[in-house]
C-alpha positions in Angstrom: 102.9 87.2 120.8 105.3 86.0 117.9 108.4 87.2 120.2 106.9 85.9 123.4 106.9 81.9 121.7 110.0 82.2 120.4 111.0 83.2 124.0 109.8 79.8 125.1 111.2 78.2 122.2 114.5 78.9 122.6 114.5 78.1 126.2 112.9 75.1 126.0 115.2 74.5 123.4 118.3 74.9 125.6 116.7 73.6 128.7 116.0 69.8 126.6 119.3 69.6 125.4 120.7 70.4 128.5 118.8 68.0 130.4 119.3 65.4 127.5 123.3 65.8 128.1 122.8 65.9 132.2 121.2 62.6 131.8 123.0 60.7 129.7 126.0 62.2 131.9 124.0 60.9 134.9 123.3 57.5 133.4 127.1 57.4 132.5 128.3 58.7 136.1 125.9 56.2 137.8 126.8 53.1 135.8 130.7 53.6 136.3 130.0 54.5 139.8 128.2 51.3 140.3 130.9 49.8 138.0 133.5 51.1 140.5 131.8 50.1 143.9 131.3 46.9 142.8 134.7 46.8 141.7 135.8 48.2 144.6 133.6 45.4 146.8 135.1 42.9 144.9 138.8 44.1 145.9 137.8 44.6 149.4 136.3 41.1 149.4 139.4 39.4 147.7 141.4 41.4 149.9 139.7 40.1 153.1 139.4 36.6 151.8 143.3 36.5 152.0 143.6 38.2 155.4 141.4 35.3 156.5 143.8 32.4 154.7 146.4 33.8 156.5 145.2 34.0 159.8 142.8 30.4 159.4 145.6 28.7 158.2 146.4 27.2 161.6 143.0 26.2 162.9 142.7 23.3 159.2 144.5 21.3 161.7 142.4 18.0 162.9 142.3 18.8 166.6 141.9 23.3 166.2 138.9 22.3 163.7 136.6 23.8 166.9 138.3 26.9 166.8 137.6 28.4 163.1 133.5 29.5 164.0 135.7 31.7 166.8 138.1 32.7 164.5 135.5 33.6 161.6 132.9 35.7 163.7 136.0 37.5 165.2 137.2 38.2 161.5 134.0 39.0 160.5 133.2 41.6 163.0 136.7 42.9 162.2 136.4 43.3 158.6 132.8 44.0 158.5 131.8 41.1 155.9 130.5 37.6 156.1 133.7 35.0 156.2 132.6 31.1 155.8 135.4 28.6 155.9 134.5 25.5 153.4 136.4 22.1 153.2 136.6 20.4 149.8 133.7 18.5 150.8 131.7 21.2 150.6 131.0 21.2 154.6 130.8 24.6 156.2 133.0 24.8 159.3 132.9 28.1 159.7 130.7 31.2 159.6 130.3 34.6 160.9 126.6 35.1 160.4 125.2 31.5 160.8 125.3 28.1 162.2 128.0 26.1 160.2 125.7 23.3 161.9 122.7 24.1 160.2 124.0 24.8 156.6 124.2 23.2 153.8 126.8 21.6 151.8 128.2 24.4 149.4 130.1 22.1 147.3 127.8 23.1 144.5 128.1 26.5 144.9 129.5 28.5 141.5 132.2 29.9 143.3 133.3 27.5 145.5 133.4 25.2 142.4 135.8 27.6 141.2 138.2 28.0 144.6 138.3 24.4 144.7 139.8 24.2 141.3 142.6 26.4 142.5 140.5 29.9 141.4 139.4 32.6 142.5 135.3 32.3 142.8 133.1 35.6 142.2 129.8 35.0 142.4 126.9 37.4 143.2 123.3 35.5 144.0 120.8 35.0 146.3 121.7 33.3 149.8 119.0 30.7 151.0 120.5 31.1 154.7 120.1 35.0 155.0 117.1 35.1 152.2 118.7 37.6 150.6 121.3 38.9 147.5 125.1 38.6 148.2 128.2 38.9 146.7 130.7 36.2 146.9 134.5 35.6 146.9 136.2 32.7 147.5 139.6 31.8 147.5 141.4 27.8 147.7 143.5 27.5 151.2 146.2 25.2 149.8 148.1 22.7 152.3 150.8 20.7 150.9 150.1 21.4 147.1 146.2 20.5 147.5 143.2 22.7 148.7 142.9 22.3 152.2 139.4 24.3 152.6 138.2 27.3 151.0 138.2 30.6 152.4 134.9 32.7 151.4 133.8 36.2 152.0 130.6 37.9 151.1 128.2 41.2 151.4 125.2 42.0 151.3 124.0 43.6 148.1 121.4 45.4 149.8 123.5 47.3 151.9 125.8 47.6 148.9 122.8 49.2 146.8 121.6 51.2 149.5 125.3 52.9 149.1 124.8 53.1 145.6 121.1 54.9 146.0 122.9 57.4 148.2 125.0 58.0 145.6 122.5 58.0 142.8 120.6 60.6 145.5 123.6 63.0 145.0 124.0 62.1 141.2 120.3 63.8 140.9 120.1 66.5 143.3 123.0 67.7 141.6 121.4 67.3 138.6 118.5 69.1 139.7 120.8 72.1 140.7 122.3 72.0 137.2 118.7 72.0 135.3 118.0 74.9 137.6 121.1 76.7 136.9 120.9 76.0 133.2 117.1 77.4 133.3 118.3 80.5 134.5 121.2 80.5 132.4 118.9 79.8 129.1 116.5 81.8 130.2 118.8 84.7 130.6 120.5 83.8 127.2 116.7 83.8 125.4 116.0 87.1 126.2 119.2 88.2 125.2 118.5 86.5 121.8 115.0 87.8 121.7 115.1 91.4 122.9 116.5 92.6 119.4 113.8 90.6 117.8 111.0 92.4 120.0 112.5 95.6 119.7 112.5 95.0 115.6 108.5 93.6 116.3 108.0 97.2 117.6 109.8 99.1 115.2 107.6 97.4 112.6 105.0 98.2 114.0 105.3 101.8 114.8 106.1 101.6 110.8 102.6 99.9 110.0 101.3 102.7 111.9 102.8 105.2 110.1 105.7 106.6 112.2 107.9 106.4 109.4 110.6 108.7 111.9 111.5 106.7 114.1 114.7 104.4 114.2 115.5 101.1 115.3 118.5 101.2 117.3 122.0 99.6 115.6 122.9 97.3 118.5 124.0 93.9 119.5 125.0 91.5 116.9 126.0 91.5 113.7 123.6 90.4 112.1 120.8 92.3 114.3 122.4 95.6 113.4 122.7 94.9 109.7 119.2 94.2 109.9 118.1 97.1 112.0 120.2 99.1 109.7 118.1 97.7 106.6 114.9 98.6 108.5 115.6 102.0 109.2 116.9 102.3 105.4 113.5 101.3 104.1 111.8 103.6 106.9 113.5 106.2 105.5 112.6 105.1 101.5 109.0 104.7 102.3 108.9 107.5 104.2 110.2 109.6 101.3 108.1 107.8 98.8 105.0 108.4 100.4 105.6 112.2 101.3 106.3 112.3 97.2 102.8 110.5 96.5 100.9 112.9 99.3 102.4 116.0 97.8 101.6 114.3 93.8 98.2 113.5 95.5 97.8 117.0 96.7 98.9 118.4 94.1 96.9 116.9 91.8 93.5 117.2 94.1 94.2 120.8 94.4 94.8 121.4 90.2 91.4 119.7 90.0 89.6 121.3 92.9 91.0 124.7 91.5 89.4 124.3 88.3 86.5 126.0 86.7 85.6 123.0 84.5 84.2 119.5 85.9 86.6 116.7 85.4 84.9 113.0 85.8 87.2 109.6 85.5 85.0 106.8 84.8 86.1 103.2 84.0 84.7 100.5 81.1 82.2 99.3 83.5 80.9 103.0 84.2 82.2 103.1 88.1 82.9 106.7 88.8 86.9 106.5 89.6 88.0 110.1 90.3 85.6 113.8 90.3 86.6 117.2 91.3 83.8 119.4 93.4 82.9 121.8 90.2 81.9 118.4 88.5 80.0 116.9 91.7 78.2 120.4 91.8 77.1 120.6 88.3 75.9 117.0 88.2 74.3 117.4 91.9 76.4 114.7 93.8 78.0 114.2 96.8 81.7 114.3 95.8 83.3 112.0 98.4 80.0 109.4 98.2 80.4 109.3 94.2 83.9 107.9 94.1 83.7 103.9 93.3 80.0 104.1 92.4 78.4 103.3 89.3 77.8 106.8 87.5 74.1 105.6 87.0 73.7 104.6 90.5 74.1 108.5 91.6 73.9 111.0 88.3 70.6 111.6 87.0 71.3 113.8 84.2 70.1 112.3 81.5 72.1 114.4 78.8 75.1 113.3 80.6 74.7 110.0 80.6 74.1 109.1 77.4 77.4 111.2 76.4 79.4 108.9 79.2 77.6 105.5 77.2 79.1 106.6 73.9 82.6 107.9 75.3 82.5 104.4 76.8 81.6 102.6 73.4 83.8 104.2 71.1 87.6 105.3 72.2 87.3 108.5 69.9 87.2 112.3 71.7 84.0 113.3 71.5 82.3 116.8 72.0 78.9 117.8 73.1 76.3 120.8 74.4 73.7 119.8 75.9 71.0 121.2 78.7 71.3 119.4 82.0 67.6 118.5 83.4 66.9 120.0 86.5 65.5 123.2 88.3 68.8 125.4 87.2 68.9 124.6 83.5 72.2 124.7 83.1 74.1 124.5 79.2 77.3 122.2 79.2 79.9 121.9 77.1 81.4 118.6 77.5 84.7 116.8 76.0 85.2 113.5 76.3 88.7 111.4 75.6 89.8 108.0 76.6 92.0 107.2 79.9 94.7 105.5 79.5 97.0 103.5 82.3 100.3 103.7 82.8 100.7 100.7 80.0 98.6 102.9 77.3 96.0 100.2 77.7 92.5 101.7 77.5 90.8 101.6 81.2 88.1 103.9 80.6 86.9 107.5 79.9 87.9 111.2 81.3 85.2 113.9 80.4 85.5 117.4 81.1 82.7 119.3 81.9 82.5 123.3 81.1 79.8 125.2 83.0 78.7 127.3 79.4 75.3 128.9 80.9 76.3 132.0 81.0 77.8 132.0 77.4 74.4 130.9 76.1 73.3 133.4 78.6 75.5 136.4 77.2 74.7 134.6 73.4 71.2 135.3 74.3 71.8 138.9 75.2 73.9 139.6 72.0 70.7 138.0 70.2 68.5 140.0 71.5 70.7 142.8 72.0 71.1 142.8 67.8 67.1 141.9 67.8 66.7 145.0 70.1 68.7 147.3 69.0 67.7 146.9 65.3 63.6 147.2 66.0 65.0 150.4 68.5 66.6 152.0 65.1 64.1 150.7 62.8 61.3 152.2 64.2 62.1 155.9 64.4 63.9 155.2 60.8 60.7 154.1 59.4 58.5 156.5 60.5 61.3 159.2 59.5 61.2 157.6 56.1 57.5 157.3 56.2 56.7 160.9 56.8 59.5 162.4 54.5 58.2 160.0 51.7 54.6 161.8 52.2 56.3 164.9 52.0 58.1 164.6 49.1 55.3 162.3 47.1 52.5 164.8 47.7 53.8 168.0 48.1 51.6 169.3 50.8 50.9 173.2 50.2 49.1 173.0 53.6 52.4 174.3 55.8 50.4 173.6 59.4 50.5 170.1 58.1 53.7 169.7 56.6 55.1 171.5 59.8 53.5 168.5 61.9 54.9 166.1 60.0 58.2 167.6 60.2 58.2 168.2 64.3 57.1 164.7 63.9 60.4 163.5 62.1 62.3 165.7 64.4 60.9 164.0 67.2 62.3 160.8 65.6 65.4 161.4 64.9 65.9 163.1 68.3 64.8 160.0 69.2 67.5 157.9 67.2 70.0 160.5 68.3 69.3 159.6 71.7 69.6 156.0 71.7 72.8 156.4 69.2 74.4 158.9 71.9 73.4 156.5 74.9 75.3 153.4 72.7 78.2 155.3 72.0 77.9 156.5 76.1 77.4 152.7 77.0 80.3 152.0 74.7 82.9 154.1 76.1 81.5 152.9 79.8 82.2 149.5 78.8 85.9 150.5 77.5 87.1 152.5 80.1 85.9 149.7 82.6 87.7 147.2 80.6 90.6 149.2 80.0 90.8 150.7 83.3 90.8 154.1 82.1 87.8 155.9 83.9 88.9 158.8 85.9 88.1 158.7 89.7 88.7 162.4 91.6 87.7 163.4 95.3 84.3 165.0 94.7 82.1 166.3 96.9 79.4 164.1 96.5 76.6 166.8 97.6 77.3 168.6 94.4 77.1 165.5 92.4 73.8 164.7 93.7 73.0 168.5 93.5 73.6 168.4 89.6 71.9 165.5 88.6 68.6 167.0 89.9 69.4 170.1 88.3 69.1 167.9 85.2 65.5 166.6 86.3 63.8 169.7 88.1 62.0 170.8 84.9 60.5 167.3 83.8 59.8 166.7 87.6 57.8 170.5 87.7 55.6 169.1 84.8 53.8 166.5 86.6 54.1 168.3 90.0 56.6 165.4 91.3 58.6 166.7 94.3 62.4 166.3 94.4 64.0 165.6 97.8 67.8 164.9 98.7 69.8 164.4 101.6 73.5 163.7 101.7 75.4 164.0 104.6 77.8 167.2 103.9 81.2 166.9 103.3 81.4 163.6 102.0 84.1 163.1 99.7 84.1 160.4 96.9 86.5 159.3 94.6 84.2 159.1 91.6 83.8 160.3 88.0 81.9 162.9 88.9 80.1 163.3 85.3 79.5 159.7 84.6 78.5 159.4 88.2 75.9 162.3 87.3 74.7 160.6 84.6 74.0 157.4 86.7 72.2 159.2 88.6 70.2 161.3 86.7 68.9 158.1 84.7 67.7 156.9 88.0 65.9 160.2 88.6 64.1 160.3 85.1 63.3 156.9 85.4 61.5 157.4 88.9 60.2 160.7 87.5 58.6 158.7 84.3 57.1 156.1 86.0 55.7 158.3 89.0 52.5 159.8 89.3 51.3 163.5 89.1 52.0 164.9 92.6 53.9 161.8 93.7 57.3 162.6 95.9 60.9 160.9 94.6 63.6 161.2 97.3 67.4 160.5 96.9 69.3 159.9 99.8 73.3 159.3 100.6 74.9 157.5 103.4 78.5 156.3 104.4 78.8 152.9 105.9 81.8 151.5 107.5 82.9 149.5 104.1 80.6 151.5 101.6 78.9 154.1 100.1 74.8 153.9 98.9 72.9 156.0 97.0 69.3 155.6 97.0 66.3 156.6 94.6 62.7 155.7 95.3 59.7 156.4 93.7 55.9 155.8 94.3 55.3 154.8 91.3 53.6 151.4 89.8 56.6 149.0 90.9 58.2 146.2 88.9 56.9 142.8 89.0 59.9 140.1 90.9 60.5 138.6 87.5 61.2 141.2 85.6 64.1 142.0 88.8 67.2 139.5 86.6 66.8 141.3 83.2 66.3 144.9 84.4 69.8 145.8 83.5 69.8 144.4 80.9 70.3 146.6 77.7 66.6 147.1 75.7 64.8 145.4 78.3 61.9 146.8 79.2 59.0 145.6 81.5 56.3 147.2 79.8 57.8 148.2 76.0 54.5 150.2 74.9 54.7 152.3 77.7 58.0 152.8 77.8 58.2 154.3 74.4 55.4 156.7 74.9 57.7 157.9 77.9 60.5 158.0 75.5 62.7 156.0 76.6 65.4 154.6 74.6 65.7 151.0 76.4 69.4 151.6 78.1 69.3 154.1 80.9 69.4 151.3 83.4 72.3 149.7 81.2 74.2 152.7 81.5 73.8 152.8 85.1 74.7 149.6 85.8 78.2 150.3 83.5 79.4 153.3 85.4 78.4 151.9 88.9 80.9 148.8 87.8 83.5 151.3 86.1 83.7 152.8 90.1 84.0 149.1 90.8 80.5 149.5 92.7 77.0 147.8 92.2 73.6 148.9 91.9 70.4 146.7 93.3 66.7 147.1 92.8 64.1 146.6 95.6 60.4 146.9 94.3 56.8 146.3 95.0 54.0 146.5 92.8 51.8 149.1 93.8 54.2 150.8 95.9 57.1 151.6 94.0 60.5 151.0 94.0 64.4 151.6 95.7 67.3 152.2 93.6 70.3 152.4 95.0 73.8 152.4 94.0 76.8 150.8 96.8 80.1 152.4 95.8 83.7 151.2 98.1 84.0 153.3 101.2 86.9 155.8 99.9 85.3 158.6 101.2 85.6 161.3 104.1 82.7 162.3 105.6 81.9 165.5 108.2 78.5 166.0 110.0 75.5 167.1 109.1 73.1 167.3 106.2 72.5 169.3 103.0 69.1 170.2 101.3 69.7 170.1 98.0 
């Protein structure tokens, strides 16, 4: 719209001062014009005026007086003016339009006045015999040194005007044609002037709008190329400058989106300026809804808050643990410095938010693991101690006793050989996981399964507990064939142990398309769902009592869990109470597999 009024502006602008200069040429031409006719009147009059003298010279004469009205409307008709023949007493004796008769004496008349006194009379005024405006001349008719009469001619200013408005007529229709040619002229010249301008409007705006490409064409004048030059050069700055702050933004949103810990930017006033998504997650925000909101508008973690309040009160770093409230109960380990601006001038806080629930998770397994495994070693080492000291203090000659005692030690310290030998087993687990140094060979995986019920018949055949196996034959699995064994005989026992007399444990093997599973299930009492998260967990037991009286050592399931992840596998636990429980152990799919099954 800008473009469009200076459109009109400028051709208004050149239509006024063209029609200012047409007029006052107009004014000028019509005066001079004017100037020159009546000029040119006044020679024609003069001119006539004489003709007359010389041809009314004759009829002054006393007895040709009667013949100068003749002589005058002849001349008049002629010469196409009003001729009047005055005698120096100001009686008319002659006249082409009127009735010398009837007329007045003109001896009073300006321009006779003049003629009289030897001059030549001019005189333009209104006539009182033809009621209307007329121009005058009158010249003396001298006889014998003295003014014999006066010879006058006149016309009609009407007439003489309606000339004139012919002229003026022309004067302005030409005019007209001029404004209309200059119009189209300035009109034409506007939008010459203009056109760069709008095409510079548009480039701007397709640069508001972000199309930072395109260039303004380098055309025209001087001064419109330099300054569609200077356009396209900031185009091409901002363009470059922005693509530098994306890729900075970018790279900066994806170094915080990438990282483990929560990063919050809040100012003094506690409005939330920048957050990555592990920080919206761990405080439960929305991460796009939190930025430019007070932090105590959206966060209700208590713990957290009060840690922002005192970064925000004192400039020093700061470091905290603290529990966040909520159904998850998740430990954080926060660290807290001040922001600065580009000026170093202090406009807020930056905290960084580390997720440490699972290190007070694993700090809590170590704990109890120590806890654990020193009651586990205590309590066969006491009753060792406890029974030796009997032996030795009393000196029992009764040998059935003393041998009692004695199996019972044995019993002990087979049972503090077996948990020492299942650490040390767990132990190497864990290293050659870590270290990547667990064996895997094609087995058949049949004879795997085959030997780990070997291992299990006999304690199975005591409480009647029936062992049944399928595994697809031919499968072969890159696995550690004895740890594998090992896994899988600890599954076996456990089923057997907590399976009734006459009860029926089956293990099964079968290849999906992207893994292998191994399943144990029992009949036997089940596991209560809460029990589920810890089951692996080294020591844990559901029932310990019971568990001991089974003699267990509190880390089969520990060890199974480390060999299935040293065959980068995993092993799940499906149970109900009453009914029993499922095993099983899903292995990566590097297998081949034939038909058919195998009873083992």
């Amino acid at each position: 719209m800008r473009s469009f009024r200076l459109l009109w502006q400028v051709f208004f602008g050149y239509l006024a001062v063209t029609m200012a200069l047409l007029l006052a040429l107009g004014v000028y031409v019509s005066f001079h014009a004017r100037q020159f006719y009546l000029d040119q009147k006044t020679a024609e009059l003069e001119a006539g005026a004489r003709l007359c003298k010389a041809q009314l010279g004759d009829f002054l004469r006393p007895e040709a007086t009667d013949e100068i009205q003749p002589a005058c409307e002849k001349l008049g008709r002629s010469l196409a003016m009003r001729i009047a023949v005055i005698l120096p007493d100001g009686r008319v004796v002659g006249d082409s339009s009127e009735n010398p008769a009837f007329m007045e004496n003109h001896r009073d008349r300006p321009e006779i006045r003049d003629a009289l006194d030897g001059k030549t009379g001019r005189e333009t005024r209104f006539s009182a015999t033809l009621a209307e405006e007329l121009m005058y001349v009158a010249i003396p008719l001298q006889r014998d040194g003295s003014v014999a009469a006066v010879v006058r001619t006149s016309f009609s200013v009407h007439t003489m005007a309606q000339t004139l408005h012919a002229v003026y007529w022309r004067i302005a229709g030409a005019g007209l044609v001029a404004v209309a040619f200059v119009a189209i002229v300035s009109l034409a010249v506007a939008r010459e002037i203009v056109r760069p301008l709008e095409t510079m409007r548009a480039g701007a705006e397709r640069f508001a709008r972000g199309e930072l490409d395109h260039r303004l064409p380098a055309s025209g004048a001087a001064e419109i190329r330099m300054l569609a030059q200077s356009l396209n050069v900031m185009a091409e700055q901002l363009d470059q400058r922005i693509q530098t702050i994306i890729r900075q933004d970018n790279e900066h949103r994806g170094v915080l989106k990438s990282m483990n810990e929560g990063v919050l930017a809040v100012d003094l006033r506690g409005t939330i300026l920048n957050l990555n998504s592990t920080c919206a997650e761990l405080v439960g925000v929305a991460e796009e809804k939190a930025r430019g909101r007070m932090v105590h508008e959206i966060v209700r973690k208590t713990n957290l808050l009060d840690f922002i309040d005192r970064m925000l009160a004192d400039a020093a770093p700061l470091e905290a643990d603290f529990e966040l409230n909520g159904p998850d109960r998740r430990w954080i380990h926060a660290h807290g410095t001040a922001l600065h601006d580009a000026q170093d001038q202090r406009i807020g806080a930056l905290i960084v938010l580390h997720d440490a629930t699972r290190l007070r998770h694993l700090e809590n397994i170590r704990r109890d693991f120590v806890a654990n495994v020193s009651h586990e070693l205590k309590t066969p080492i006491t009753s060792i101690k406890g029974f030796v000291e009997t032996l030795l203090a009393e000196k029992l000659d009764d040998r059935e006793q003393s041998l009692q005692f004695l199996e019972i030690v044995l019993k002990q310290a087979n049972r503090l050989d077996a948990i020492i030998e299942d650490l040390l087993l767990l132990s190497r687990t864990e290293r050659g996981t870590e270290e990547q140094t667990v064996e895997l060979e094609d087995e058949h995986l049949a004879e795997v399964l085959r030997a780990a019920v070997e291992m299990c018949e006999t304690k199975a055949a005591k409480k009647q507990i029936r062992l049944e196996t399928q595994c697809p034959d031919g499968i072969l699995a890159k696995v550690n064939a004895p740890l594998l064994e090992q896994a899988v005989m600890n599954l076996v026992d456990n089923a057997i142990k907590y399976s009734p007399n006459d009860a029926t444990v089956r293990i099964s093997a079968e290849q999906g398309p992207v893994e292998l599973v191994i399943r144990v299930e029992d009949e036997g009492c089940g596991i209560a769902q809460e029990h589920l998260p810890r089951l692996f967990e080294r020591f844990y037991r559901v029932d310990k009592a019971r568990s001991r009286d089974l003699g267990g050592t509190g880390l089969g399931l520990a060890i199974v869990k480390h060999i299935v992840t040293a065959h980068k596998g995993t092993v799940q636990v499906e149970s109900v109470v009453g009914q029993g429980s499922v095993f099983s152990i899903h292995l990566p799919a590097g297998v081949r597999h034939s038909a058919g099954l195998t009873e083992v």
